[in-house]
C-alpha positions in Angstrom: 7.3 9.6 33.5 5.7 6.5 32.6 2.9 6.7 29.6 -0.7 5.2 30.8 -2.2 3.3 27.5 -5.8 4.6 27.2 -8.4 1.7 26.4 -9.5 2.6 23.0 -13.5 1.9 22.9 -14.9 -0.1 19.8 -16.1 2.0 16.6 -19.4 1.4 16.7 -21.8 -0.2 14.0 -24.1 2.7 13.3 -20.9 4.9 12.7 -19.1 2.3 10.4 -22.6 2.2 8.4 -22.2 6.0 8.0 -18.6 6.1 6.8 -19.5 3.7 4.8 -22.5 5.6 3.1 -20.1 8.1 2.8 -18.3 6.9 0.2 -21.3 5.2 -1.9 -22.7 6.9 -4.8 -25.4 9.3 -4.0 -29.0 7.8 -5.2 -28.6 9.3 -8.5 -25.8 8.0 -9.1 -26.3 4.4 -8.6 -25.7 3.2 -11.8 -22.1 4.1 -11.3 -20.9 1.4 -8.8 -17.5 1.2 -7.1 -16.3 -1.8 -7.3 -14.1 -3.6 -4.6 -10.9 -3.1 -6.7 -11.0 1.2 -6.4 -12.2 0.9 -2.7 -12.3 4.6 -1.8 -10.8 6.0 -4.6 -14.3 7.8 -5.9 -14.3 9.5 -2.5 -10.6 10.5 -2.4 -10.9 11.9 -5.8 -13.7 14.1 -4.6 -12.1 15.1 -1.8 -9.0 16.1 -3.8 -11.3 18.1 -6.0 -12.9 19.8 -3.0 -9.3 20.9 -1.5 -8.2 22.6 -3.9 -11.3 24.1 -4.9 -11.1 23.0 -8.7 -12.8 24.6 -11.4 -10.8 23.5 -14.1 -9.9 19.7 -14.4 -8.1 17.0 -16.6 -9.2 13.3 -16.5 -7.2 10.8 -18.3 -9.5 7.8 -18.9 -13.6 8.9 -19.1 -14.5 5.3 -19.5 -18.1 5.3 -18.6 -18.1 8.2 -16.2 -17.3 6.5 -12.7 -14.4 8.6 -11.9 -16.1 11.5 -13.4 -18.9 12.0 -11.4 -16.2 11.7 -8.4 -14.4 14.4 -9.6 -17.4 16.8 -10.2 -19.0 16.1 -7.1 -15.9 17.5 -5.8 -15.8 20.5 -7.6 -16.6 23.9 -8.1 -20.1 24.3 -8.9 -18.7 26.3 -12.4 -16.1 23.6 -12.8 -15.3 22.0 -16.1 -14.5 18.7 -16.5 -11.9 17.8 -19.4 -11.9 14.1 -20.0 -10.6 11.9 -22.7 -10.8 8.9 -24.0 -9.6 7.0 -27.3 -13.2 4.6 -27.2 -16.0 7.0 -28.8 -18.4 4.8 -27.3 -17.9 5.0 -23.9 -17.7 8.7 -24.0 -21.2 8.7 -25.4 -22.0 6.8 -22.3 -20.0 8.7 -19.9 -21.9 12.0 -21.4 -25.5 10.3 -21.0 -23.9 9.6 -17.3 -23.1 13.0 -16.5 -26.5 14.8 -18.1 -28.3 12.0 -15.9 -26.8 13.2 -12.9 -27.5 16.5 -13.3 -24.3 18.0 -15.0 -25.1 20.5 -17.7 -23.3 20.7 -21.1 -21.3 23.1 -19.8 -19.8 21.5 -17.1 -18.1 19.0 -19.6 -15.3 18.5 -22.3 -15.3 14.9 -23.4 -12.6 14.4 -25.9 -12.1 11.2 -28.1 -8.2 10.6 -28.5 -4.8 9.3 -27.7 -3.9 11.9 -24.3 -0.2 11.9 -25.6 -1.9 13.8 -28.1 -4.7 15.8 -26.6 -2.7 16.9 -23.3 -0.1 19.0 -25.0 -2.4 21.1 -26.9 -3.7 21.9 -23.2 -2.6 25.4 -22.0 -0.2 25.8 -20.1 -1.0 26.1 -15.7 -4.3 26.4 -16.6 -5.4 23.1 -14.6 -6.3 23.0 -10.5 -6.1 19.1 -10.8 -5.1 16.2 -13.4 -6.2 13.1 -12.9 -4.6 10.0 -14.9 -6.1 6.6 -14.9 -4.7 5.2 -18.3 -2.0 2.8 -20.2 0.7 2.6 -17.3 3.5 2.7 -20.0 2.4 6.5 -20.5 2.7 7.5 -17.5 6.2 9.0 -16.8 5.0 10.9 -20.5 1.9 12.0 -18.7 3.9 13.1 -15.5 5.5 15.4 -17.6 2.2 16.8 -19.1 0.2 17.1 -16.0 3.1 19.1 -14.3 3.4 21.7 -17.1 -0.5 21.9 -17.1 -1.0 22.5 -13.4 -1.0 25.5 -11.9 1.0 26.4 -8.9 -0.8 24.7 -6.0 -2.3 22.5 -8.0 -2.4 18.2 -7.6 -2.2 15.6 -9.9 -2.6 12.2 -9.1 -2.0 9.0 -10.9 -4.2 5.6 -9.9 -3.0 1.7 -10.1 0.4 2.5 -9.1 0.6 0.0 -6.7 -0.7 -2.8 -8.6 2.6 -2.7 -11.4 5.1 -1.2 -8.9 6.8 -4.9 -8.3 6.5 -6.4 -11.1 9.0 -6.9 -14.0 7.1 -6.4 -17.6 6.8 -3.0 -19.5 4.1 -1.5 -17.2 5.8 -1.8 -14.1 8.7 -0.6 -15.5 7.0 2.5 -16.6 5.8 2.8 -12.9 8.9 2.8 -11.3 10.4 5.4 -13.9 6.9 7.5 -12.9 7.7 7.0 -9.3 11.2 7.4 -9.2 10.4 11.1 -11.6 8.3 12.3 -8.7 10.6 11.7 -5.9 13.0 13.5 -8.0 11.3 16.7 -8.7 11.6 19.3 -6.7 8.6 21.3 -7.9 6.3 18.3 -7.0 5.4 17.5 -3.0 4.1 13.7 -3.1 2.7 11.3 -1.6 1.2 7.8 -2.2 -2.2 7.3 -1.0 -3.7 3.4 -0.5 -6.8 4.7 -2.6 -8.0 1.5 -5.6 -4.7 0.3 -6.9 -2.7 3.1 -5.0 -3.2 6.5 -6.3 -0.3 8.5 -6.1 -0.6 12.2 -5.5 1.7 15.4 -6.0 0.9 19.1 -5.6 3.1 21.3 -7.3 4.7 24.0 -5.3 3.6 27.5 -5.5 
């Protein structure tokens, strides 16, 4: 039996502009803008938060609180947030970002440091989600981390994958390595989402 092609009508203007709202900062959050090169990442990172229900987090990378305010947006409403950062300054910022928007003291652990030496004093599947936005020459170190500090079910996921993936310094060397762990691992389930720079995402198996 022949197939019949259904005319596909048009996505309409109005409902564009609301997908596209959707994925803005809300008002109070407006000093925090997404820029064009992590298109959709903010709301992806929420929405992983959200799925798996996360009250206890990792963030690699505070910076000023962008990716932050994702994540708890996302969460439980008595989830903690543990983020670090080696640049003391831009945690203080990233904290005066979070208070601003409403997220108590206790909803945060900002941590100034190197995370190849913060996330191994992290205990052990204690985590719903780890997020790592860092040094892409860590990363296959921080794979290994983030996969002892989840818990089972939980996801990590790893941005600007795509961005070093084919290229031939140290960085995209370290990428592939990351990449080529993941597939390999049989505890992880992954997949590679076109999120910013490519955020690659692995839950581990219960």
């Amino acid at each position: 039996m022949k197939a019949t092609r259904r005319a596909v009508a048009p996505v309409s203007s109005p409902l564009l502009g609301s997908l596209r709202a959707m994925t803005r900062p809300e008002p109070a959050h407006a000093d925090v803008r997404e820029a064009p090169p992590v298109a959709g990442l903010g709301p992806g990172l929420a929405f992983l938060a959200a799925t798996v229900n996360a009250r206890a987090v990792v963030e690699v990378g505070t910076g000023t609180g962008w990716g932050g305010l994702w994540l708890l947006r996302g969460m439980a409403p008595d989830g903690v947030l543990t983020s670090m950062d080696v640049d003391p300054e831009q945690q203080r910022a990233a904290r005066r970002t979070f208070l601003d928007a409403g997220y108590g003291q206790s909803r945060l652990r900002l941590i100034v440091g190197l995370a190849g030496e913060v996330l191994p004093r992290l205990t052990d599947g204690g985590y719903d989600l780890v997020v790592v936005d860092g040094v892409r020459t860590d990363y296959p170190g921080h794979l290994v981390e983030a996969i002892r500090l989840l818990r089972p079910g939980g996801v990590l996921a790893l941005h600007g994958v795509q961005e070093q993936d084919a290229g031939d310094g140290p960085e995209s060397a370290a990428v592939r390595e990351t990449l080529d762990l993941v597939r390999g691992d049989a505890r992880l389930v992954p997949v590679l989402l076109p999120l910013g720079a490519g955020l690659l995402c692995a839950t581990r198996r219960p």
